[in-house]
N, C-alpha and C positions, 0 to 999 in steps of 0.2 A: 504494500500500500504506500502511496507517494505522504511523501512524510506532511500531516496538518493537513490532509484531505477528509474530511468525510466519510465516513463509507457510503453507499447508497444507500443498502438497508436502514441506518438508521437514522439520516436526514437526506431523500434525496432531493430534496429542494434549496440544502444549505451545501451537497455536495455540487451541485450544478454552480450556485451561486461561484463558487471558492476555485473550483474552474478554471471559469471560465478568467479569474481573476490570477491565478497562480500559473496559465500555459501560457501568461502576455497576450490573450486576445482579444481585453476589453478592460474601462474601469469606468466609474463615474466621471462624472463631471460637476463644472462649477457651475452650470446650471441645470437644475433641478430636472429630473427626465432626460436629462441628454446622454449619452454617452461620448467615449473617448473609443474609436475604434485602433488599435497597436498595431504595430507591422506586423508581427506575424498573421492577425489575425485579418490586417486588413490585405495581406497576401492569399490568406484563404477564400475573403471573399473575390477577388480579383479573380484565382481561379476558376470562381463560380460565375462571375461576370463573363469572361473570353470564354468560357464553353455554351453559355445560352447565349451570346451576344454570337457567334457561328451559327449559333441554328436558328438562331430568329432569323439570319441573314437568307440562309440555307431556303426557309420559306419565303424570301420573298420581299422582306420588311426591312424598312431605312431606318436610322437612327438620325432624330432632331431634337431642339430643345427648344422649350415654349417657360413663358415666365414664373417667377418663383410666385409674383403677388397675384391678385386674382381681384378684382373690382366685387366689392359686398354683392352689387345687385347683381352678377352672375350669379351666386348662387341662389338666387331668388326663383331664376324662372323655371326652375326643372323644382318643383314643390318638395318629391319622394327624397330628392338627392338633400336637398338643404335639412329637412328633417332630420336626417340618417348621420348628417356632419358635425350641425349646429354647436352639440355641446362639446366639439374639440376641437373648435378652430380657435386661432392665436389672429387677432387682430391689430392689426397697423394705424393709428389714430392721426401722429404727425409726422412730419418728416425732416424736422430739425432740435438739436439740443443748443442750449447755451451758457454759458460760462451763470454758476449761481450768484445771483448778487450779495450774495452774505459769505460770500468764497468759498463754500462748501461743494465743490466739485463742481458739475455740471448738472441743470436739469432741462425738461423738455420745456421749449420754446410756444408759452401757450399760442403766441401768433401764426404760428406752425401747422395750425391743425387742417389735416388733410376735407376739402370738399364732400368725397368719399373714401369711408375706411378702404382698405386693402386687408383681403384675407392670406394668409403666408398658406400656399399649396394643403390641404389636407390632402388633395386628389385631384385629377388634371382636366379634367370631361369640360368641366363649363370653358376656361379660357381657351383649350383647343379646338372644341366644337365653333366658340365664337370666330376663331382662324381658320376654319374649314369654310365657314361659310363664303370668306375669300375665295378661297380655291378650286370651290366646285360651282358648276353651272351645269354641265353635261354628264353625261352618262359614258362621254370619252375621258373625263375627269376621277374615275372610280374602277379599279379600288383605292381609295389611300390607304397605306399597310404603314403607318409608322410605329415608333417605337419610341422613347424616353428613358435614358438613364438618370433620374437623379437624387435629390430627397424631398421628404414631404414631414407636414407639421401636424400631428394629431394629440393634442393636449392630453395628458396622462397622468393620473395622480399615482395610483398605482404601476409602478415601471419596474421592469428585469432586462438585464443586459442581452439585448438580442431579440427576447422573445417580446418584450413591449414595454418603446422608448416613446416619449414625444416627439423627438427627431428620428428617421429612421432613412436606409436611403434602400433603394428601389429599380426596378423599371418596370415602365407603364405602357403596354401599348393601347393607342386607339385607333384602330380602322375604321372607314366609313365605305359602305358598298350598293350596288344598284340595289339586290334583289334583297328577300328575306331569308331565302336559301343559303342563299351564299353568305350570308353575316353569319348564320347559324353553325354552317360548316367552318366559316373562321372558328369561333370559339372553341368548337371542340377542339380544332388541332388544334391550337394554340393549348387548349388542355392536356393532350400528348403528348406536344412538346416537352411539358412541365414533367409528365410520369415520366417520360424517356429521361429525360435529366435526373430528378429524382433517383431513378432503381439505378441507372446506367454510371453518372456519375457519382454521385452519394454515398450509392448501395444503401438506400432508404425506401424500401417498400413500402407503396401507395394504394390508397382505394381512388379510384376512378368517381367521382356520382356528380349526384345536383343537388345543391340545395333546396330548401324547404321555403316555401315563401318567405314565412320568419325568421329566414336566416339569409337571404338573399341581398345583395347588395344596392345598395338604397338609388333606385332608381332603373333597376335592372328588371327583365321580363325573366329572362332565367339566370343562374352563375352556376356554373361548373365548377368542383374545386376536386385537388387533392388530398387525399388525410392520410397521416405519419400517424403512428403508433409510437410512444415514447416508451423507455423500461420503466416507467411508474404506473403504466399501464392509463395514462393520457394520452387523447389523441391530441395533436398540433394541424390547424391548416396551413396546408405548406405553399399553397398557390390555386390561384383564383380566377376565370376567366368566363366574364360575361355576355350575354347577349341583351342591349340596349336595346335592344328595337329601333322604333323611331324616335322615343320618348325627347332623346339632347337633340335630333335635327329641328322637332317643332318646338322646343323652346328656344332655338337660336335661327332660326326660322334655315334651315340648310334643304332650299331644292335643287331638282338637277331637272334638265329633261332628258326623258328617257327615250329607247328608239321608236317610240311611237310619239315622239312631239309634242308629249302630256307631260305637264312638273308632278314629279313625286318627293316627298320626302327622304333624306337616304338613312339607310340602313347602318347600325352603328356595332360595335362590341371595345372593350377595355378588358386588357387581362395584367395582370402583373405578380410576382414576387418579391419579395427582401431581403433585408439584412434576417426576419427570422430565421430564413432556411439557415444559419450557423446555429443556431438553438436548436434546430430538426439534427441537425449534422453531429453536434455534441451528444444531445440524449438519447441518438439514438444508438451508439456503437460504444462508448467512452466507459471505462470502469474504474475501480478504487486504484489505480495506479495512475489515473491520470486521461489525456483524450486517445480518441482509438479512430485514425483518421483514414480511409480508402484512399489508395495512391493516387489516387488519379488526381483528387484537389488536395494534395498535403507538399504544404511552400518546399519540403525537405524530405523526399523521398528514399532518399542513402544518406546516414552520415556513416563516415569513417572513423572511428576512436583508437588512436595509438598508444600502446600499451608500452612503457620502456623506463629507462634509470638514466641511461647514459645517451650525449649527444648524439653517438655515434649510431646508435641503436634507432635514433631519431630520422635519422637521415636518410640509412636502409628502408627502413619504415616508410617513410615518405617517397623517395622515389616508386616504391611498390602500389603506393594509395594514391597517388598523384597518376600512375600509370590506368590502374583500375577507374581510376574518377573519370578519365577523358575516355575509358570505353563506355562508360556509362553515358556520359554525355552525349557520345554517338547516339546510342543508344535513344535519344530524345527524355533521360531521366535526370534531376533534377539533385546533384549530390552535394556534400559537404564534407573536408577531411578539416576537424578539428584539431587542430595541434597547438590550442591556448595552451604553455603551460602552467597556467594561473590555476587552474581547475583537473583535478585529481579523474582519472579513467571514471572511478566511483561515482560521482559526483555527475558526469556528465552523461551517463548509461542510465541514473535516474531523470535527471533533467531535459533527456529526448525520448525515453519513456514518458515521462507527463504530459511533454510536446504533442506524442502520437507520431514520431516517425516513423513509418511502417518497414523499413530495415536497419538493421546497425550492424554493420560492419565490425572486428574488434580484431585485431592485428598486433601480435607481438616479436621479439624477436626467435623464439622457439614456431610462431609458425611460417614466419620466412622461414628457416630451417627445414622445414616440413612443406613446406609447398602449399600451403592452404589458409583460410583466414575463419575463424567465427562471424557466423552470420545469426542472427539474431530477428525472429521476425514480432514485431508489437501484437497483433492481432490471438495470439495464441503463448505469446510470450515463451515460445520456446528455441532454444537454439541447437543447432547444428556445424561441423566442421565444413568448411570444400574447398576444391580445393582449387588454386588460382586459374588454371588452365580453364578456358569458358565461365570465367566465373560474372563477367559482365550480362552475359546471355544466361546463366540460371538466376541471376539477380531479376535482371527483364520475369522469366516466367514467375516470378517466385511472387513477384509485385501484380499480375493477371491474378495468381489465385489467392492472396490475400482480399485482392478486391473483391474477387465471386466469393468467398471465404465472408467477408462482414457482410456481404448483402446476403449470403445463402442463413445466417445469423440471426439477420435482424429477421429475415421472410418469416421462416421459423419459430420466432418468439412471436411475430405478429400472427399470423395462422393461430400459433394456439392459443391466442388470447382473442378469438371471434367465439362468441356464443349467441347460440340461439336459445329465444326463452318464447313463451305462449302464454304466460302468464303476468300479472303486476307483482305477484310476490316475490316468483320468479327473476324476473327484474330486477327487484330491489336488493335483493341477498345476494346478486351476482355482480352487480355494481359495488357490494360493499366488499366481497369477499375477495373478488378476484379483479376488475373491473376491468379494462379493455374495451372491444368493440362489439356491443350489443345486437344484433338482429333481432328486431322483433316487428310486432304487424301494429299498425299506425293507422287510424281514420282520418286521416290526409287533415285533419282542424288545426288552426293556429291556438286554438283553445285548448285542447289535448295536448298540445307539444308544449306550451307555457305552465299548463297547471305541470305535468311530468317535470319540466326544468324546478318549479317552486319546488316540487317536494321531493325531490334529486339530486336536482343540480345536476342533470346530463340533458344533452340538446342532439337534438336531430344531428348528426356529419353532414350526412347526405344519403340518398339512396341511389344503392349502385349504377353507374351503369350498365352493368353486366346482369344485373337482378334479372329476374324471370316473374314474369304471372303468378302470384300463386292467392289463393283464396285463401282466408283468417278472417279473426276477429281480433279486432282491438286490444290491446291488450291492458288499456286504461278504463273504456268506455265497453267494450265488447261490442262496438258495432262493425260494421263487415271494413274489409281491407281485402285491398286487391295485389297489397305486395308489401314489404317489408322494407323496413327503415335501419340506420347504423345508428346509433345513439352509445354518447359515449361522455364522462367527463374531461372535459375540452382546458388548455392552455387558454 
């Protein structure tokens, strides 16, 4: 266990906390809700940015930026959306400070005061829709497929590093298209997209579904999300991608003419993910020794630790690990040969253990001698000898199945934490005892799913995609259900 970690068992909400704070990939800040994202960890997300910022491309989709401020009466005209926002937006009053006259620093310039406030980003729909309406006239103008990287402001009394800041940063896409088909087909893949990324880079297994009206995104006809299974047996939603309708074109009035020479309104969808997905990335692999990272986004995929006394010992060493590093390189892997020597072999075998480097290297002068080096993998924390000859090329395989290795893991733990109940008692005793991801049958009401959250505390996920028909009864109400809902206590 990494020394003043937690164990899970017996806080894991103080063990996530401690972390996320002891791998360097977050800490608070000096203002309240915000965080401080650290290099390592903002290496982490980077690699999560350049693997979905390829396949958003892959599909089709530019990357632009639209403003941080937002004019009040945008969020006026779309009713559903300002509702859904209102009590976390951060408002902008004036636009100048000035020296205090009592010399007490600086205060706001009451002659300053803005005509209209400015809302700071909660979400991006009203200011880009109001800049579509620019851009579209025709039906030879559609699709716009863009995309947005940036941050966004949703006020937070309650905040966790990663999993819900005030500040948090993002990307947002919003397309606008002819038909209603085709909006609809965006979303989904663009919901794909998300799983593919999720299981493929992560190795975070996903539920595919849709949300529940009363879960749906404020202003949306439907949203499609993913849902994470955390080891507390919480779900997380990991990303979210909706279908608008026409709702943002008629309150920003966006028509086109179509090829029959009639204006229509156009067709819209927003999808985006987070800085959460590192809070999905942490709980879901990570144990009492520290983070447990999938090669594929881990800033440090090899390091190399030199074992030794004497300079000379040092030098062998390193031309040996210097040589191995730049096969790896080839290789397109990501290494490090550590040779501070400020910090003790010990010392630093624990400190890239807690990292989550998913190999370490460990090289002495007895296995120069020997022809082979200790390889050490984090996922399973076991080691083995090999020996130098191809050893850049079993590192390469060794890092493929560490990754099917945490995702074949997580799938695993998630799989056996799905239950089916038919009952409310059922229900409750299973949510207390074991909890995970609920199956049960649902009378489609906003009234049955809120009175269940009151005296629960679990909410609709979604209902699968993949689900099937099946005939029940309620399992609150006993009224008839035509299919089955995921219900889970949620992040």
């Amino acid at each position: 266990m990494a020394k003043g970690l937690t164990p899970r068992s017996e806080n894991y909400s103080q063990w996530y906390n401690e972390l996320v704070v002891k791998a360097d990939l977050a800490e608070t800040s000096a203002v309240r809700g915000c965080m401080v994202i650290k290099p390592y960890g903002y290496a982490i997300w980077e690699k999560m940015q350049r693997a979905l910022d390829d396949m958003f491309k892959e599909t089709g989709h530019v990357n632009a930026y639209f403003p941080l401020l937002i004019p009040k009466s945008f969020l006026s005209r779309e009713a559903e959306h300002v509702e859904g926002f209102a009590k976390e937006c951060a408002v902008v009053t004036h636009h100048r400070l000035k020296n205090d006259p009592n010399g007490k620093g600086v205060v706001v310039d009451p002659d300053a005061k803005l005509e209209e406030e400015l809302i700071i980003r909660p979400t991006s729909e009203t200011i880009i829709w109001n800049t579509y309406k620019n851009w579209i006239s025709s039906y030879r103008d559609l699709p716009i497929l863009c995309n947005q990287w940036a941050n966004v402001m949703r006020w937070e009394m309650r905040t966790r590093l990663f999993l819900r800041t005030a500040e948090f940063l993002w990307q947002e896409g919003h397309t606008a298209h002819a038909t209603r088909e085709e909006a609809e087909a965006e979303a989904q893949k663009m919901l794909r997209v998300y799983a593919d990324f999720a299981e493929n880079w992560m190795a975070v297994p996903v539920v595919k579904g849709v949300k529940s009206a009363n879960e749906r995104f404020a202003g949306a006809l439907d949203t499609y999300t993913i849902e994470a299974l955390m080891q507390d047996g919480k779900a997380l939603q990991s990303g979210t991608s909706h279908f608008l309708g026409q709702n943002f074109a008629k309150a920003f009035d966006v028509q086109f003419v179509n090829k029959e020479n009639k204006l229509e309104y156009v067709w819209a969808t927003s999808w985006g993910v987070s800085t959460r997905l590192m809070g999905a990335l942490i709980m879901s692999h990570s144990d009492d020794n520290g983070l447990v990272l999938p090669p594929k986004l881990a800033p440090i995929q090899v390091v190399i630790v030199p074992i030794y006394k004497k300079a000379e010992e040092l030098a062998a060493i390193a031309e040996k690990a210097n040589a191995l590093a730049a096969d790896l390189k080839a290789l397109g892997i990501s290494v490090k040969f550590d040779d501070n020597d400020q910090k003790k072999p010990g010392w630093k075998f624990a400190e890239y253990e807690l990292k989550g480097v998913p190999v370490r290297v460990a090289m002495g002068p007895r296995d120069l001698e020997n022809g082979e080096a200790e390889i050490a993998r984090r996922d399973t924390l076991t080691k083995e000898q090999m020996p130098f000859e191809g050893l850049a090329q079993r590192i390469k395989a060794l890092l493929d199945d560490i990754q099917a290795n945490i995702f074949k893991k997580a799938l695993d733990y998630r799989d056996s934490m799905i239950t089916k109940v038919d009952t409310y008692e059922e229900f409750k005793k299973v949510l207390v005892e074991k909890g995970g991801f609920i199956s049960a049958h649902w009378d489609g009401t906003t009234e049955t799913e809120e009175k269940i959250k009151e005296e629960t505390k679990a909410t609709i996920r979604c209902i699968p995609l993949d689900s099937v028909p099946e005939e029940g009864k309620c399992i609150y109400t006993g009224k008839p259900s035509h299919q089955r809902a995921l219900f889970a206590i949620s992040y």
